[in-house]
Residue, then its C-alpha position, 0 to 999 in steps of 0.5 A: x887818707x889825708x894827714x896834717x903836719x903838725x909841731x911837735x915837742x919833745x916833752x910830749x913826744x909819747x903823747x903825740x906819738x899816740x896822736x899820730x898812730x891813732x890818725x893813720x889807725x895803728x892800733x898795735x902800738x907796742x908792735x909799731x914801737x918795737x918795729x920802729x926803735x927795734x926791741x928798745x925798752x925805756x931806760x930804767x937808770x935814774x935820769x940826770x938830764x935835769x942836772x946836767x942841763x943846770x950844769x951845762x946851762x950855768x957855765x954859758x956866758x950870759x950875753x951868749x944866753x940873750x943872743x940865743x934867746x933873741x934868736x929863738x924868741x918865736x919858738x919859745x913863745x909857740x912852745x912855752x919854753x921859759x924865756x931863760x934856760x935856768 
């Protein structure tokens, strides 16, 4: 069997996960879950990520947010991130 690297995104991370079980033929994919994250189950508490990171993201001084964006300009553009974190 042969395997390619490739890139992935945290925002796609389930969808390339079954990407990749579907490369290598797993096709018990609960089972490989539940063998890998050890029983975990998905959080059902209602998510704040979103607003922790407008609230985090607010408080960063801007000259701080163009270094960041100058350093990570490649990724941003490979991964279509937006070139400003608000």
């Amino acid at each position: 069997m042969e395997l390619h690297l490739s890139t992935g995104k945290l925002e796609t991370y389930v969808t390339d996960e079954l990407v990749i079980y579907e490369k290598i033929g797993i096709t018990d994919v609960d089972g490989m879950r539940e063998k890998l994250y050890g029983l975990r189950r998905n959080n059902e508490k209602h998510n704040k990520t979103g607003e922790r990171y407008e609230q985090y993201w607010s408080s960063v001084d801007q000259e701080l947010i163009t270094q960041l964006k100058k350093i990570y300009a490649v990724d941003l553009d490979m991964f279509d991130y937006p070139p400003s974190p608000l």
